[in-house]
VEXLUMFI-443582 format. One record per atom (N, C-alpha, C, O): residue number from 0; residue in one letter; atom name; x, y, z. Coordinates in nm, 4 decimals. Layout:
BEGIN
{nr->NUM rest->A atom->CA xx->X yy->Y zz->Z}
...
This chain:
BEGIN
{nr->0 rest->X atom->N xx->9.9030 yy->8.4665 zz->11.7283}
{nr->0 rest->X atom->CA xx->9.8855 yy->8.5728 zz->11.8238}
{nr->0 rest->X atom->C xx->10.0228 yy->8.6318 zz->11.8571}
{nr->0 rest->X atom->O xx->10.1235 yy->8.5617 zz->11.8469}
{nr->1 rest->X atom->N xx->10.0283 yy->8.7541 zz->11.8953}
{nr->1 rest->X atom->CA xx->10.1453 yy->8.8124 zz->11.8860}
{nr->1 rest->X atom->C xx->10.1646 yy->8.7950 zz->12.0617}
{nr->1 rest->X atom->O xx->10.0808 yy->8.7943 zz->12.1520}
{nr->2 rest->X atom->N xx->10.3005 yy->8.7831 zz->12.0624}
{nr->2 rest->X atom->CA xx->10.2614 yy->8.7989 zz->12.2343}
{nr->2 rest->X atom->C xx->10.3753 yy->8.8884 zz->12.3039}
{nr->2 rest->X atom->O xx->10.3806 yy->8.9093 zz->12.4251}
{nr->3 rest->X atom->N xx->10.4557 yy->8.9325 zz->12.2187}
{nr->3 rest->X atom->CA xx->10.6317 yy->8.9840 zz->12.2392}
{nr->3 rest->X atom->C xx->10.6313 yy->9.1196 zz->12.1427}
{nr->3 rest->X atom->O xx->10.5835 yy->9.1363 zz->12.0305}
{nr->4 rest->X atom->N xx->10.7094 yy->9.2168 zz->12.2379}
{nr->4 rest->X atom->CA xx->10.7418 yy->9.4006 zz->12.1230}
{nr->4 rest->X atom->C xx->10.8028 yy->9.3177 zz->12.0435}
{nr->4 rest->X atom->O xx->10.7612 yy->9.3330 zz->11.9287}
{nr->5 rest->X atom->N xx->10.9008 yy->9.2181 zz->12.0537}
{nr->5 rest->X atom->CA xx->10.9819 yy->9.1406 zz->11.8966}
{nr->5 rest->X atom->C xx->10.8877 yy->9.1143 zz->11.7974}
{nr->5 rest->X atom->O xx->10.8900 yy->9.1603 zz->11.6833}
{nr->6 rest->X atom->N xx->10.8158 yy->9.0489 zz->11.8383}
{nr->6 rest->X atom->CA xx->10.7320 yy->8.9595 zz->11.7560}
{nr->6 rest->X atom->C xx->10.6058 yy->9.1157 zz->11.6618}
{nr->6 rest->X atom->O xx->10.5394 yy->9.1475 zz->11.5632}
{nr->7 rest->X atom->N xx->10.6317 yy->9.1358 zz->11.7318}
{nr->7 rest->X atom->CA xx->10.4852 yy->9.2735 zz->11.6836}
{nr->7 rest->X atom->C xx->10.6191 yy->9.3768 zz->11.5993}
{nr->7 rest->X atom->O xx->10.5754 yy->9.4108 zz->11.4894}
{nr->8 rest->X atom->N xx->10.7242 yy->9.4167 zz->11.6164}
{nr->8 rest->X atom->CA xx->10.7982 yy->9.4598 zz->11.5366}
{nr->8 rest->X atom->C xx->10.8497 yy->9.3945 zz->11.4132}
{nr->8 rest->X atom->O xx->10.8859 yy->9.4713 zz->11.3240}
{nr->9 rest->X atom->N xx->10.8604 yy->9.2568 zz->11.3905}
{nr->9 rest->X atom->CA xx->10.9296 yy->9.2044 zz->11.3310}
{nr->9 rest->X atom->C xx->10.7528 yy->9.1727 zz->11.2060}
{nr->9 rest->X atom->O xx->10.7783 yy->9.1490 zz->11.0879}
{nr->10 rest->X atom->N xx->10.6282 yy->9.1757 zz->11.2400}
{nr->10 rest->X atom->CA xx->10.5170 yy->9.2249 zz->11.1565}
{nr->10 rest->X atom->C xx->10.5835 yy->9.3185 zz->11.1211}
{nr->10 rest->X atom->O xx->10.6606 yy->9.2944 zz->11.0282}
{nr->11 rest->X atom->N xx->10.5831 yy->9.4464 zz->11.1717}
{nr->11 rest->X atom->CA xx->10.5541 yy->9.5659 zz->11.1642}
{nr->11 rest->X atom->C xx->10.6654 yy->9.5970 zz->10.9853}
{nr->11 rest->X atom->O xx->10.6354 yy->9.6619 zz->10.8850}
{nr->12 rest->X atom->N xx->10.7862 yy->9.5191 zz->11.0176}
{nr->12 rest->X atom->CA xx->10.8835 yy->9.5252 zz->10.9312}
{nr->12 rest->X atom->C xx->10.8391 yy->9.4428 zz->10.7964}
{nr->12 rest->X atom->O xx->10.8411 yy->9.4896 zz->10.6825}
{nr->13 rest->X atom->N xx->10.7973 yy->9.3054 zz->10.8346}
{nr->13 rest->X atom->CA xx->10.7470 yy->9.2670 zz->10.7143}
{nr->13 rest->X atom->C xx->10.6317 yy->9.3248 zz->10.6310}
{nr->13 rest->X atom->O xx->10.6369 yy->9.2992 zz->10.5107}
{nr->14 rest->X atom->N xx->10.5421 yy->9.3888 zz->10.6691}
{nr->14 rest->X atom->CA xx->10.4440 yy->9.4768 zz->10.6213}
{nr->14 rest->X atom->C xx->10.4807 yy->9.5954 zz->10.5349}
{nr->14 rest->X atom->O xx->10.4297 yy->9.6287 zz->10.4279}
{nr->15 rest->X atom->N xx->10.5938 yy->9.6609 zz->10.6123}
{nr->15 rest->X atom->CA xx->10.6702 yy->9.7386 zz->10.5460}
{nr->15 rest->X atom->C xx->10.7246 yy->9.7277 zz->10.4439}
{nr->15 rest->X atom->O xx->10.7143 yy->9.8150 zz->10.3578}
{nr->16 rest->X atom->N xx->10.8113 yy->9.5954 zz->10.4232}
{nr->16 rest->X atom->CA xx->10.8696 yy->9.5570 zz->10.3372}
{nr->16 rest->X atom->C xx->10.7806 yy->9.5377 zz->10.2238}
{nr->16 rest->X atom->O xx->10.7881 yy->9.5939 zz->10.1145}
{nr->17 rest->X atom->N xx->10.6712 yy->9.4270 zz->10.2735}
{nr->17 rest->X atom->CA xx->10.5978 yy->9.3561 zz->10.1385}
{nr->17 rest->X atom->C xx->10.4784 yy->9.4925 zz->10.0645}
{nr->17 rest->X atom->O xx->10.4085 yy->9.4869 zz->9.9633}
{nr->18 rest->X atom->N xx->10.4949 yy->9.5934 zz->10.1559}
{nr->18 rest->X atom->CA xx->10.4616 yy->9.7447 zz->10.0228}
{nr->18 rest->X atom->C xx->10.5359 yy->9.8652 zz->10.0143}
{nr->18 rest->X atom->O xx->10.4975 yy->9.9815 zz->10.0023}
{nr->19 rest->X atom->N xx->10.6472 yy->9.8171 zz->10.0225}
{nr->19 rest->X atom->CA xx->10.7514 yy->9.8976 zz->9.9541}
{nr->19 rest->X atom->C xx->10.7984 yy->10.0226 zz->10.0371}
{nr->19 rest->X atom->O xx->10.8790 yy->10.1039 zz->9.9918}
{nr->20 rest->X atom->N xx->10.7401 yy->10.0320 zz->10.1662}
{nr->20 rest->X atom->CA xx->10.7481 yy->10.1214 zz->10.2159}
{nr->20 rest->X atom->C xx->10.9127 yy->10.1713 zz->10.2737}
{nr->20 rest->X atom->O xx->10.9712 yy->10.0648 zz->10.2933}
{nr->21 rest->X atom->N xx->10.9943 yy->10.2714 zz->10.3029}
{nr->21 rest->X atom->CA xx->11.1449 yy->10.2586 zz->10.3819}
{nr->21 rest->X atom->C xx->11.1309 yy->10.3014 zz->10.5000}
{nr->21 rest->X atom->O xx->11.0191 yy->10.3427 zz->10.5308}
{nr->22 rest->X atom->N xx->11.2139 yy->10.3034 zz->10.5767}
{nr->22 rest->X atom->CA xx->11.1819 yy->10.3188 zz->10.7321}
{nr->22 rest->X atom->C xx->11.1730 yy->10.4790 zz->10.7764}
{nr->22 rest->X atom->O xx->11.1424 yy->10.5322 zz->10.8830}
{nr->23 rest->X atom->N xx->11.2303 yy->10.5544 zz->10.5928}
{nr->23 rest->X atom->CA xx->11.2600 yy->10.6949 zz->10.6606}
{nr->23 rest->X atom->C xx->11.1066 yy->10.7388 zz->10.5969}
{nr->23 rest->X atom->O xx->11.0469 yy->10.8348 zz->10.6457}
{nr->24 rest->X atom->N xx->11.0463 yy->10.6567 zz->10.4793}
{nr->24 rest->X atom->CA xx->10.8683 yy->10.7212 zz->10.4506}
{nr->24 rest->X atom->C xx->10.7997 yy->10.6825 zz->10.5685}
{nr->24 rest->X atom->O xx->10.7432 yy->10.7721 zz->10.6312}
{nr->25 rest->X atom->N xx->10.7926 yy->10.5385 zz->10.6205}
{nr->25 rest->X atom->CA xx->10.7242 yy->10.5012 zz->10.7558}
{nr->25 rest->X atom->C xx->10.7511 yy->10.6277 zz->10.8238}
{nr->25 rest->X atom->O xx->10.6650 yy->10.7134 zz->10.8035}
{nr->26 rest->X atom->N xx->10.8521 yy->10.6627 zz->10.9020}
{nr->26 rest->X atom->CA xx->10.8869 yy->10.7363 zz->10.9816}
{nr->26 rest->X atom->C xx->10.8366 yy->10.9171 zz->11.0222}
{nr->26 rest->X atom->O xx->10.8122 yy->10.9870 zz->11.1205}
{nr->27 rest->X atom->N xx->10.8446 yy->10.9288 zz->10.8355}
{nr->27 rest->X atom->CA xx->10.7898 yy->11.0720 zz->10.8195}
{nr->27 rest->X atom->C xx->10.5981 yy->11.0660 zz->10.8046}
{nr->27 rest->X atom->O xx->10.5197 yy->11.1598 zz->10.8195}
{nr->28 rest->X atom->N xx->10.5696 yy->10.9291 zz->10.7726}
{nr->28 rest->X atom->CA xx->10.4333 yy->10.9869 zz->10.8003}
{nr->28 rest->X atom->C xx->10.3594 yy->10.9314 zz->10.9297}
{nr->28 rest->X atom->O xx->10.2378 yy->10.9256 zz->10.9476}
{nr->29 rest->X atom->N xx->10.4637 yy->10.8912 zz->11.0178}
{nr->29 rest->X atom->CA xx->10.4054 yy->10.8456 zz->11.1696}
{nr->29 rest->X atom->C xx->10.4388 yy->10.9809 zz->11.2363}
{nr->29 rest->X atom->O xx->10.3791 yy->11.0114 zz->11.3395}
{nr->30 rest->X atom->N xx->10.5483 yy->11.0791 zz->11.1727}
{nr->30 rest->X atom->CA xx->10.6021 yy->11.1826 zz->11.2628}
{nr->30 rest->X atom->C xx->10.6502 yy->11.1559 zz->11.3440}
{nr->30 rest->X atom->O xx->10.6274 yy->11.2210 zz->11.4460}
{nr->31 rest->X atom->N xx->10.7498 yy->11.0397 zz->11.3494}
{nr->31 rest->X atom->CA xx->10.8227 yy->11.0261 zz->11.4126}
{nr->31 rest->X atom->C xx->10.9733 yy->11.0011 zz->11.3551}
{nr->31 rest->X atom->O xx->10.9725 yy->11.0151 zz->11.2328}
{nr->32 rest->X atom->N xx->11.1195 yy->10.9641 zz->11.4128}
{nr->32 rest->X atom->CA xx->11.2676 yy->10.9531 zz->11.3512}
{nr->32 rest->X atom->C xx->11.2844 yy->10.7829 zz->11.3213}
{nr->32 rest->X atom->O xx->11.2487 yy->10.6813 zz->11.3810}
{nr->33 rest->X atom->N xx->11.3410 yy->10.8050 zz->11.2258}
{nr->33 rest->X atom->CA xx->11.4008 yy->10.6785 zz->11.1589}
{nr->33 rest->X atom->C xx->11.4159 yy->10.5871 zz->11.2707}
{nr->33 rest->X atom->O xx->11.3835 yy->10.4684 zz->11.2681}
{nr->34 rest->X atom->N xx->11.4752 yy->10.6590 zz->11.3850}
{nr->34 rest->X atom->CA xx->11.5856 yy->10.5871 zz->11.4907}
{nr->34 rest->X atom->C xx->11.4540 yy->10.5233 zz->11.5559}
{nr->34 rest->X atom->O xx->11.4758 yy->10.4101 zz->11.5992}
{nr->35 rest->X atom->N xx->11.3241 yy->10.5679 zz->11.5731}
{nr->35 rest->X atom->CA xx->11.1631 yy->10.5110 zz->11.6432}
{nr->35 rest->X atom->C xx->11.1215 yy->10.3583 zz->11.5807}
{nr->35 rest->X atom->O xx->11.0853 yy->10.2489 zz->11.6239}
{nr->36 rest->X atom->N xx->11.1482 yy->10.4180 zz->11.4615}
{nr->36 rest->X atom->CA xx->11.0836 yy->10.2833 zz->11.3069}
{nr->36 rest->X atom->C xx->11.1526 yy->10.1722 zz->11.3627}
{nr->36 rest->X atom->O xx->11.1124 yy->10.0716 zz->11.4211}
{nr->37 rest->X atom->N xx->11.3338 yy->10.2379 zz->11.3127}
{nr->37 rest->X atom->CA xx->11.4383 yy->10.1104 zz->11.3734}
{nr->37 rest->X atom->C xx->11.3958 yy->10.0455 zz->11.5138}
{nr->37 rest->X atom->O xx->11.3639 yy->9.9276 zz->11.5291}
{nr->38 rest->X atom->N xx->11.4006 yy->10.1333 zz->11.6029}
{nr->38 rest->X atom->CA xx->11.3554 yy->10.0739 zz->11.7894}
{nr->38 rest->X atom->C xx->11.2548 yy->9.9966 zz->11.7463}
{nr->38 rest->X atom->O xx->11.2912 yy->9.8791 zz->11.7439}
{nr->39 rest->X atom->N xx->11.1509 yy->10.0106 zz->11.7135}
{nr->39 rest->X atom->CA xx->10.9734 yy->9.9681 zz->11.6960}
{nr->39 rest->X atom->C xx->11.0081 yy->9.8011 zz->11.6091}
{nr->39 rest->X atom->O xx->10.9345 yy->9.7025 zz->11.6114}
{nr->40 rest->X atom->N xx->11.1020 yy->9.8111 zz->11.5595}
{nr->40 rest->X atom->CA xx->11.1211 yy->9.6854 zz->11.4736}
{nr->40 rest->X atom->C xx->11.1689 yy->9.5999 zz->11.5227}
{nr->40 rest->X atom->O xx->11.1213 yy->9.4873 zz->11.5086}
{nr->41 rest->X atom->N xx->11.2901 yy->9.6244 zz->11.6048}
{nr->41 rest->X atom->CA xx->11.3573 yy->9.5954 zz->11.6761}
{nr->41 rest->X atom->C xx->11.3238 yy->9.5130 zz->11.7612}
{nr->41 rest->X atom->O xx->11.3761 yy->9.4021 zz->11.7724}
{nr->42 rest->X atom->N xx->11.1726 yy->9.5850 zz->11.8781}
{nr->42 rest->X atom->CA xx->11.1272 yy->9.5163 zz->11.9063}
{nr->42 rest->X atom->C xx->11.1606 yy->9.6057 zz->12.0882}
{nr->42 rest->X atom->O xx->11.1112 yy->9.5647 zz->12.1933}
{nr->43 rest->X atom->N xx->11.2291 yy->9.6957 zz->12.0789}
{nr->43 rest->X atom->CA xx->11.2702 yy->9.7856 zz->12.2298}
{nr->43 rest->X atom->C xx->11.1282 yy->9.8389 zz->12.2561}
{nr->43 rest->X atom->O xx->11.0400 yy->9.8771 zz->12.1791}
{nr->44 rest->X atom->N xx->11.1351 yy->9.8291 zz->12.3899}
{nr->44 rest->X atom->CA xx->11.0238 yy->9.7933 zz->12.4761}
{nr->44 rest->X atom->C xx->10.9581 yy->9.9827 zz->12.5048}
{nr->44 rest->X atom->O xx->10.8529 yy->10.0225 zz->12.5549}
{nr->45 rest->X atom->N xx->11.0854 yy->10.0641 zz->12.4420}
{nr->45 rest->X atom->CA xx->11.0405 yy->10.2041 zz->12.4707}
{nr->45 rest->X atom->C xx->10.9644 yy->10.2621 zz->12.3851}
{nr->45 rest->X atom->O xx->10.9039 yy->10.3653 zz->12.4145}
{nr->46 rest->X atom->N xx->10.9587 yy->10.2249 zz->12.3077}
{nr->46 rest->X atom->CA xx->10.8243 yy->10.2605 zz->12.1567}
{nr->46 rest->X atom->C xx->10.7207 yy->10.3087 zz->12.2416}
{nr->46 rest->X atom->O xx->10.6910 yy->10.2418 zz->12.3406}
{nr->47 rest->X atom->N xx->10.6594 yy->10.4193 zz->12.2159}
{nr->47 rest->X atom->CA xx->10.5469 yy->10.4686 zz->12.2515}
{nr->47 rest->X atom->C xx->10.4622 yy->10.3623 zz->12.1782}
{nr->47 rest->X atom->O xx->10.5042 yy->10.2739 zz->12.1036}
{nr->48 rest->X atom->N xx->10.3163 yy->10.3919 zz->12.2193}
{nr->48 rest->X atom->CA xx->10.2323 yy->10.2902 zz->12.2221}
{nr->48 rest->X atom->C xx->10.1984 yy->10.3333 zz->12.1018}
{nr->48 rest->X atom->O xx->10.2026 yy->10.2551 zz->12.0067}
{nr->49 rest->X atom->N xx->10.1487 yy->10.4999 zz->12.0814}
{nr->49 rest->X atom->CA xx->10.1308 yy->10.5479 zz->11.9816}
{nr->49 rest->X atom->C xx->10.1247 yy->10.5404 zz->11.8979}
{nr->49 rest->X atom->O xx->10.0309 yy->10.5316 zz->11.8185}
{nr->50 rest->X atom->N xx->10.3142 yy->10.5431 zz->11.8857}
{nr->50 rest->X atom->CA xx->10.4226 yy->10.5278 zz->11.7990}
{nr->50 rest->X atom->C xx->10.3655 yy->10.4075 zz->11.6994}
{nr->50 rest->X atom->O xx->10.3403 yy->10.4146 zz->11.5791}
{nr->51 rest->X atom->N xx->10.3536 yy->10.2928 zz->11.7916}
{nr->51 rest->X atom->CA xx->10.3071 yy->10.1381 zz->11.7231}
{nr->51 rest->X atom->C xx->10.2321 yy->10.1030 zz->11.6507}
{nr->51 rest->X atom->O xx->10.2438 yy->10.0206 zz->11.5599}
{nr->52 rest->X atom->N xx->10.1000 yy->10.1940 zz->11.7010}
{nr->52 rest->X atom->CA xx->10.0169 yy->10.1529 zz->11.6558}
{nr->52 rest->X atom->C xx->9.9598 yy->10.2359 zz->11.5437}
{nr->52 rest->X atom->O xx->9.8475 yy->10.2029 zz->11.5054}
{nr->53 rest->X atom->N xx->10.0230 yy->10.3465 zz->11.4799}
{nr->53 rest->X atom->CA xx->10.0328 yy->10.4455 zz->11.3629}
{nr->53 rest->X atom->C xx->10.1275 yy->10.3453 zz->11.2653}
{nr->53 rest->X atom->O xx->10.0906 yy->10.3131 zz->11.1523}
{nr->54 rest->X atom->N xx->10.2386 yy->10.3062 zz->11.3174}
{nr->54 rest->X atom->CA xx->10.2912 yy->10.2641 zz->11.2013}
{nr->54 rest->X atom->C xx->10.2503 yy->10.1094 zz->11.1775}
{nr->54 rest->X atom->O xx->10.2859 yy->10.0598 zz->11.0707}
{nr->55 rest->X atom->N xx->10.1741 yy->10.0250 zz->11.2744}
{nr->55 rest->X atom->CA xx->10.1251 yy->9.9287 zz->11.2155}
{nr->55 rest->X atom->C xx->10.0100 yy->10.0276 zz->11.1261}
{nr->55 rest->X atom->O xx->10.0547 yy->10.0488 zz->11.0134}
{nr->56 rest->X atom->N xx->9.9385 yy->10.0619 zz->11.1380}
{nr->56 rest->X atom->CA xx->9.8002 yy->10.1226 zz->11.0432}
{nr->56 rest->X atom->C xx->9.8540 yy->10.1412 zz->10.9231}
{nr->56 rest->X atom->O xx->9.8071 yy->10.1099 zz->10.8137}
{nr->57 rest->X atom->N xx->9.9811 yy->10.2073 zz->10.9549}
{nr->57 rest->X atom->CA xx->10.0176 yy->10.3043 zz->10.7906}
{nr->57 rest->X atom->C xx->10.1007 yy->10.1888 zz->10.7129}
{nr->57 rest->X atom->O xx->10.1440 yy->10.2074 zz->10.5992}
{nr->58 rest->X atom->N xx->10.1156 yy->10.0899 zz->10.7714}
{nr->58 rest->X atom->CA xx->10.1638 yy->9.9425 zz->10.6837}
{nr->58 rest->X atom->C xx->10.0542 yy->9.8268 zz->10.6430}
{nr->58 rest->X atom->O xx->10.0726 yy->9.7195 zz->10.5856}
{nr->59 rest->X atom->N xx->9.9408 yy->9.8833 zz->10.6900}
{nr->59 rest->X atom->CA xx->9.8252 yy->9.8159 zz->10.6593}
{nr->59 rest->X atom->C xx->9.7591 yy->9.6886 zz->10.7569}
{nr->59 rest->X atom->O xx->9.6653 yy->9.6144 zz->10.7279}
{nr->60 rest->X atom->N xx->9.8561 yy->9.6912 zz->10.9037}
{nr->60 rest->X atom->CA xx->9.7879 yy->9.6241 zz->10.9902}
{nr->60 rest->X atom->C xx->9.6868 yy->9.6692 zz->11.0665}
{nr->60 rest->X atom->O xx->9.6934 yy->9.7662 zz->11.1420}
{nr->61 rest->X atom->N xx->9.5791 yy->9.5898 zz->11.0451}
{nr->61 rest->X atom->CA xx->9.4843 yy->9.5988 zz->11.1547}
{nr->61 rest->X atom->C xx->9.4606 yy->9.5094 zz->11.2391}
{nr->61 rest->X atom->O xx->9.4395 yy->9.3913 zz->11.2117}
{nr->62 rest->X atom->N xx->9.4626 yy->9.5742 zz->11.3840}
{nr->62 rest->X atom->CA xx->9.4365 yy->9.4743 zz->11.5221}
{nr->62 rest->X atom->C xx->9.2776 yy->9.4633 zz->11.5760}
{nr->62 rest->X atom->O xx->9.1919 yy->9.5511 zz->11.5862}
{nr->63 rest->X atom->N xx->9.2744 yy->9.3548 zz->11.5989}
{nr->63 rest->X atom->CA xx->9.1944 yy->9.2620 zz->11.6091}
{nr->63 rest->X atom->C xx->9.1569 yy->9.3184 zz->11.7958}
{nr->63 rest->X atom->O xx->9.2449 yy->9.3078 zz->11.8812}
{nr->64 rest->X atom->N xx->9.0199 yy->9.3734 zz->11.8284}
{nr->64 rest->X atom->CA xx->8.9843 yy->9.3989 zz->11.9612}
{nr->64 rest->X atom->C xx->8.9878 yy->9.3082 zz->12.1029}
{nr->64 rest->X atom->O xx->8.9817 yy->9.1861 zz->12.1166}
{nr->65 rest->X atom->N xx->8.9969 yy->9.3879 zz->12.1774}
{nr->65 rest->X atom->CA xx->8.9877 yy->9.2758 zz->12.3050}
{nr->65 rest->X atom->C xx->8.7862 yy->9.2947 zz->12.3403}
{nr->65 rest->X atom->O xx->8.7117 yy->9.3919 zz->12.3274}
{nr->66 rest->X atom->N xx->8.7600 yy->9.1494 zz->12.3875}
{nr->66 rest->X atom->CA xx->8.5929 yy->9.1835 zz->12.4218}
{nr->66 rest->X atom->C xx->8.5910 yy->9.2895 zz->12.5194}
{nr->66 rest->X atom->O xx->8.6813 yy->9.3296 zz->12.5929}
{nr->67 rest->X atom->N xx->8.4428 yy->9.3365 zz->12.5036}
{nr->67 rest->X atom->CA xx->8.4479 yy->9.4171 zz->12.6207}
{nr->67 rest->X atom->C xx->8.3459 yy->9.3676 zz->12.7393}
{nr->67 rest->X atom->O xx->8.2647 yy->9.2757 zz->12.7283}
{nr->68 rest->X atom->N xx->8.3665 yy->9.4426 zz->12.8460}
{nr->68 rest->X atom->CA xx->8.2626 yy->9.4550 zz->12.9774}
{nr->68 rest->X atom->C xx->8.1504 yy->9.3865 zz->12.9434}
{nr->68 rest->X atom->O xx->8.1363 yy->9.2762 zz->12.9960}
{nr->69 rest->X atom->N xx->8.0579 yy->9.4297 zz->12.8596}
{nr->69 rest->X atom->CA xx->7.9519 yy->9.3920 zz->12.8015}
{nr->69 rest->X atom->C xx->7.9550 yy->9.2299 zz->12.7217}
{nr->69 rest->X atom->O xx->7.8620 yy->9.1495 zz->12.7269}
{nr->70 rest->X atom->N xx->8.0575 yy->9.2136 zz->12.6651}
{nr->70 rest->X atom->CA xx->8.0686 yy->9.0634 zz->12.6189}
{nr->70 rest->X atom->C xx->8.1146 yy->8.9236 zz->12.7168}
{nr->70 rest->X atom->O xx->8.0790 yy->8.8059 zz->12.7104}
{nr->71 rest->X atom->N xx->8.2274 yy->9.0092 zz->12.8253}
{nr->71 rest->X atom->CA xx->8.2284 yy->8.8873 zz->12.9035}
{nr->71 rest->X atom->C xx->8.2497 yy->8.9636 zz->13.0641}
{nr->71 rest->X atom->O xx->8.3604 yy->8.9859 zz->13.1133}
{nr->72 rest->X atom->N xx->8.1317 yy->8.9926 zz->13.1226}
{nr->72 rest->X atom->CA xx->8.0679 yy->9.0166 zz->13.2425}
{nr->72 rest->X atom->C xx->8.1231 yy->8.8621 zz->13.3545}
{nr->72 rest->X atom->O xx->8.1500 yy->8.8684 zz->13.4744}
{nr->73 rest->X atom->N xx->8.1245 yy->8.7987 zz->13.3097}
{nr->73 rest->X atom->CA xx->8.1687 yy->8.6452 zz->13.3738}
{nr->73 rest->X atom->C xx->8.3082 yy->8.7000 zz->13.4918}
{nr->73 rest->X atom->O xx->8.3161 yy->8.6921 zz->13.6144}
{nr->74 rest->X atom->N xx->8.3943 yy->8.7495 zz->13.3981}
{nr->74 rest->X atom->CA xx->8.5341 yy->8.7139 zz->13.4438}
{nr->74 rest->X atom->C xx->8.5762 yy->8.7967 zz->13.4722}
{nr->74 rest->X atom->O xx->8.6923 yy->8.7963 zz->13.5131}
{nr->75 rest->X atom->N xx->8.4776 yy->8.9465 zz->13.4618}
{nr->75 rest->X atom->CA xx->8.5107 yy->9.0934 zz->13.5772}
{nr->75 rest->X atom->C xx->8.4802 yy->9.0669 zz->13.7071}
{nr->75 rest->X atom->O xx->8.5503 yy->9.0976 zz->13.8035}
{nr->76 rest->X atom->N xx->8.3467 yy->8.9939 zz->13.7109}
{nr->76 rest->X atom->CA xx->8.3257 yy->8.9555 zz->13.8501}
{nr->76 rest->X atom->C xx->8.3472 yy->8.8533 zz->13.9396}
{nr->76 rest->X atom->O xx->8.3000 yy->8.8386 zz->14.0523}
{nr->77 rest->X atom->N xx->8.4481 yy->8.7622 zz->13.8574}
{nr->77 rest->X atom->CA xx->8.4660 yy->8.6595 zz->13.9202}
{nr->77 rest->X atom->C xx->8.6088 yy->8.6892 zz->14.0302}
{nr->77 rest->X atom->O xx->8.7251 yy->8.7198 zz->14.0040}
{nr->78 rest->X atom->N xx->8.5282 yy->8.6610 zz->14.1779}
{nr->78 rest->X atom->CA xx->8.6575 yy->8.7148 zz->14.2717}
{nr->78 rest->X atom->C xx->8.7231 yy->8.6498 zz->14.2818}
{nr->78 rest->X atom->O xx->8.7737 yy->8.6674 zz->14.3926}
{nr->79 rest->X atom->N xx->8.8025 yy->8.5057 zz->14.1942}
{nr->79 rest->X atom->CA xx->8.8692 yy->8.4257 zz->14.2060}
{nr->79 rest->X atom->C xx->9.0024 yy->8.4868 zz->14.0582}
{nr->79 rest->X atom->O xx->9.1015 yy->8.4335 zz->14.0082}
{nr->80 rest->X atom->N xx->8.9448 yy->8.5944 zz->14.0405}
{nr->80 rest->X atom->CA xx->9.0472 yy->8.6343 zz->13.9280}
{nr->80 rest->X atom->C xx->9.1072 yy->8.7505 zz->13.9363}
{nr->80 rest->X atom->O xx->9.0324 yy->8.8465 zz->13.9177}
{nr->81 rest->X atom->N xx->9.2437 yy->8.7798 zz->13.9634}
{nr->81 rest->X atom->CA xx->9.3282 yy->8.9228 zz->14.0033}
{nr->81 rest->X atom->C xx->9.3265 yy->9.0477 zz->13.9255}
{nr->81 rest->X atom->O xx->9.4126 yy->9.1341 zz->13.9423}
{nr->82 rest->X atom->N xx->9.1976 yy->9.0634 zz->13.8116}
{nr->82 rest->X atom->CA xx->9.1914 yy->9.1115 zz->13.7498}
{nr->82 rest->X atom->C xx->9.0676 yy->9.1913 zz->13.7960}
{nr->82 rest->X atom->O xx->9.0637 yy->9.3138 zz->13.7845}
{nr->83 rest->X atom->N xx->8.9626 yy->9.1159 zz->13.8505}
{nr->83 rest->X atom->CA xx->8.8724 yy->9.1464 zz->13.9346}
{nr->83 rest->X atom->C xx->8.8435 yy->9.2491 zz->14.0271}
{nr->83 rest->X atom->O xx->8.7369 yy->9.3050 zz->14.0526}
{nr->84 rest->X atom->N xx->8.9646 yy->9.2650 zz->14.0759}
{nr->84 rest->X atom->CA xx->9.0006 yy->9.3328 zz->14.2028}
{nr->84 rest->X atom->C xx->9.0829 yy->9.4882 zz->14.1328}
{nr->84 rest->X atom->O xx->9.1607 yy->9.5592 zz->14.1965}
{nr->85 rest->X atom->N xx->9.0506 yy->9.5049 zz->14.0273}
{nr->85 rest->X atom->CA xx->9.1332 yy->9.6385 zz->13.9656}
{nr->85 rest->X atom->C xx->9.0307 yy->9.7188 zz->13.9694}
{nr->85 rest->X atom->O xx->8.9238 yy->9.6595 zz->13.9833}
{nr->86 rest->X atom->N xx->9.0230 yy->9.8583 zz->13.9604}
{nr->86 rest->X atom->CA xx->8.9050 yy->9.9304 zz->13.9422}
{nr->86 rest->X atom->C xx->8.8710 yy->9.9876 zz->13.8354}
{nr->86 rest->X atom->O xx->8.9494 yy->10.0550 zz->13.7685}
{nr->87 rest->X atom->N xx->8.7747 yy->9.9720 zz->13.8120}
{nr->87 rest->X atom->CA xx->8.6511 yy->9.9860 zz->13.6735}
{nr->87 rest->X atom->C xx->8.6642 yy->10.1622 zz->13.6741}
{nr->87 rest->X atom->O xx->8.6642 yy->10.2325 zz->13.7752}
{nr->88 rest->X atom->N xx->8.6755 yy->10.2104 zz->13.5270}
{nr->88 rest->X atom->CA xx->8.6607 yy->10.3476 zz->13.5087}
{nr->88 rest->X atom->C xx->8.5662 yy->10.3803 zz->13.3839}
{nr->88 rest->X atom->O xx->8.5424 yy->10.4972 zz->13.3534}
């Protein structure tokens, strides 16, 4: 499980690497600058979210969903959890 921008950049780079991709092709087909690819790898916390998650796709990662509302109803309503208390949109 990934749990760190390091750790999710430092994928992002090996993916890259193991299909040949360079940081300036990544870069031009996320539409974004070399200098984003580099940050995003890096692991700097300013990467648009966007940004991330285009160039994991275009390196061939796919992320794995969080459940939803409907799968675990348990632990939205449980008022013993600070998560509970956020509001539903």
């Amino acid at each position: 499980m990934i749990r760190t921008a390091e750790e999710f950049g430092r994928l992002v780079r090996r993916h890259r690497q193991a299909t040949g991709i360079t940081q300036d092709e990544l870069a031009a087909r996320c539409g974004v600058t070399r200098r984003t690819i580099i940050d995003l790898e890096a692991g700097k916390s300013g990467t648009h979210l966007g940004h991330a998650l285009t160039a994991a796709f275009e390196v061939g990662l796919r992320l794995a969903s969080l459940p939803s509302e409907q799968e675990s109803p348990a632990r939205l309503d449980d008022p013993n959890d600070p998560l509970a208390t956020l509001p539903r949109f």
